[in-house]
C-alpha positions in Angstrom: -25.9 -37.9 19.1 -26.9 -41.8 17.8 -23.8 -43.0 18.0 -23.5 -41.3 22.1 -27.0 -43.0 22.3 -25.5 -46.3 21.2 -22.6 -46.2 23.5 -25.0 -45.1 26.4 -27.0 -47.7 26.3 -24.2 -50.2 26.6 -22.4 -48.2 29.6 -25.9 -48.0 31.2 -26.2 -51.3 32.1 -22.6 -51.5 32.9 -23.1 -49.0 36.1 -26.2 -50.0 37.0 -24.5 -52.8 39.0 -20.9 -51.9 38.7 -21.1 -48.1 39.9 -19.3 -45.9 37.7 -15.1 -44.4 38.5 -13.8 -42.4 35.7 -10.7 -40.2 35.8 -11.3 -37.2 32.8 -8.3 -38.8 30.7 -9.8 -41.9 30.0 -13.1 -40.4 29.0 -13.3 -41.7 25.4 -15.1 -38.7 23.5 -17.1 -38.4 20.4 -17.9 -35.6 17.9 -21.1 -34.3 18.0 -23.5 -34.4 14.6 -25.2 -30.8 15.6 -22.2 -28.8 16.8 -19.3 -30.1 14.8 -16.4 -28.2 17.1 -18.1 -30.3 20.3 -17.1 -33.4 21.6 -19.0 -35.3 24.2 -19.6 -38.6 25.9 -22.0 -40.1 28.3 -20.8 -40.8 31.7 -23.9 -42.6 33.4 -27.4 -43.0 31.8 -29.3 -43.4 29.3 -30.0 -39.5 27.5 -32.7 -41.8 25.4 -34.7 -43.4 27.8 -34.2 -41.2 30.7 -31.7 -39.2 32.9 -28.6 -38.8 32.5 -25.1 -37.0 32.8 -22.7 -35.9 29.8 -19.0 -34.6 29.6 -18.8 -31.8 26.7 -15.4 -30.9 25.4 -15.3 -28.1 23.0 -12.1 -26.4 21.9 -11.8 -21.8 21.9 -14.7 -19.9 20.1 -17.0 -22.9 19.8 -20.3 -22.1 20.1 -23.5 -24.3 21.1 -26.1 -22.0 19.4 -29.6 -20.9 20.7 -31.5 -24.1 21.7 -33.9 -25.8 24.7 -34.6 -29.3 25.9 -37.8 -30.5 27.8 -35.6 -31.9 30.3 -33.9 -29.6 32.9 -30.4 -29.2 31.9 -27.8 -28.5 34.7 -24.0 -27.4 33.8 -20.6 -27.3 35.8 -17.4 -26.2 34.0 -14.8 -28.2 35.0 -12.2 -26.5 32.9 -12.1 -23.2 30.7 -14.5 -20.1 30.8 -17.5 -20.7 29.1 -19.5 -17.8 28.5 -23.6 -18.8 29.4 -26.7 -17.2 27.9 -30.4 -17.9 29.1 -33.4 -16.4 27.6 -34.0 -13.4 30.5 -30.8 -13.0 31.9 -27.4 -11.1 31.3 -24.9 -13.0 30.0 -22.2 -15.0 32.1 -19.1 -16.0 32.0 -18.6 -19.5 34.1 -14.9 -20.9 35.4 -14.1 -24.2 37.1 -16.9 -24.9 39.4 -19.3 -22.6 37.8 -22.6 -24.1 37.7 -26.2 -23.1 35.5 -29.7 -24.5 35.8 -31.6 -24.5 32.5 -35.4 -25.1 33.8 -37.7 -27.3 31.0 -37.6 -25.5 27.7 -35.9 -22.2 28.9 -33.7 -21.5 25.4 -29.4 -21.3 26.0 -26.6 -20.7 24.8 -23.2 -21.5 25.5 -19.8 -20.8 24.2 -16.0 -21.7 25.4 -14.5 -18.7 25.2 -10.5 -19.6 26.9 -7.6 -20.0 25.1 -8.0 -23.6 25.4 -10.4 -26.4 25.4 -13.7 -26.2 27.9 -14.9 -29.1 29.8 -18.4 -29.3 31.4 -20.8 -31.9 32.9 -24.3 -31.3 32.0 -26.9 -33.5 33.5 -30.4 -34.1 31.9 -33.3 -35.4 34.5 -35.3 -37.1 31.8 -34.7 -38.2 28.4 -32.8 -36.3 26.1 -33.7 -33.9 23.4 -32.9 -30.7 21.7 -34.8 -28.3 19.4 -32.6 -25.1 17.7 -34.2 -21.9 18.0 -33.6 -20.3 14.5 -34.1 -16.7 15.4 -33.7 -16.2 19.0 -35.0 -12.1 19.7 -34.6 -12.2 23.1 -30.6 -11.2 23.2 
């Protein structure tokens, strides 16, 4: 995550007056220091000093364990099936154009669970931060 931070903060000042057109092949991705199997990369923001929106790429069977921001996290699956879990409700799998709301600190968990790689956009509307939840009992 300090090395997305790094390349965020450059990029952010680079759409603030440019604006920001992307296609999803020349998204330049980096691995992730928590989840080794993800990938991810900041399209626009800053996660450190506020909001912002990230593409995650993770290959089959990765898993994004048990965890919870303070920010509200919002997800769309652009590619894949990835199977979502929020503390309080069944389990769900999500498809292209399937879309979750994480409120402030509700704990999550997410998995891709196609044959090939998953590709979401999560958005953040504050700055960034994560904290693992090392037994979760509510499954």
């Amino acid at each position: 995550m300090i090395l997305l931070l790094a390349i965020a903060s450059r990029f952010e000042a680079q759409t603030k007056t440019q604006g920001a057109v992307r296609p999803l092949a020349e998204v330049k991705f980096d691995p992730d220091d928590d989840v080794k199997c993800l990938l991810s990369a900041v399209e626009t923001g800053n996660p450190a000093t506020g909001s912002s929106t990230i593409i995650l790429k993770s290959p089959p069977n990765c898993l994004v364990p048990w965890h919870y921001h303070t920010a509200t996290e919002q997800l769309i699956v652009v590619q894949g099936s990835v199977q979502t879990e929020m503390e309080g409700m069944s389990p769900r799998p999500l498809g292209p154009g399937g879309f979750a709301m994480m409120p402030s600190k509700a704990k999550h968990q997410f998995s891709c669970q196609s044959k090939t790689a998953c590709v979401m956009f999560v958005t953040f509307d504050r700055t960034y931060d994560i904290f693992w939840v090392k037994d979760n009992k509510s499954k």
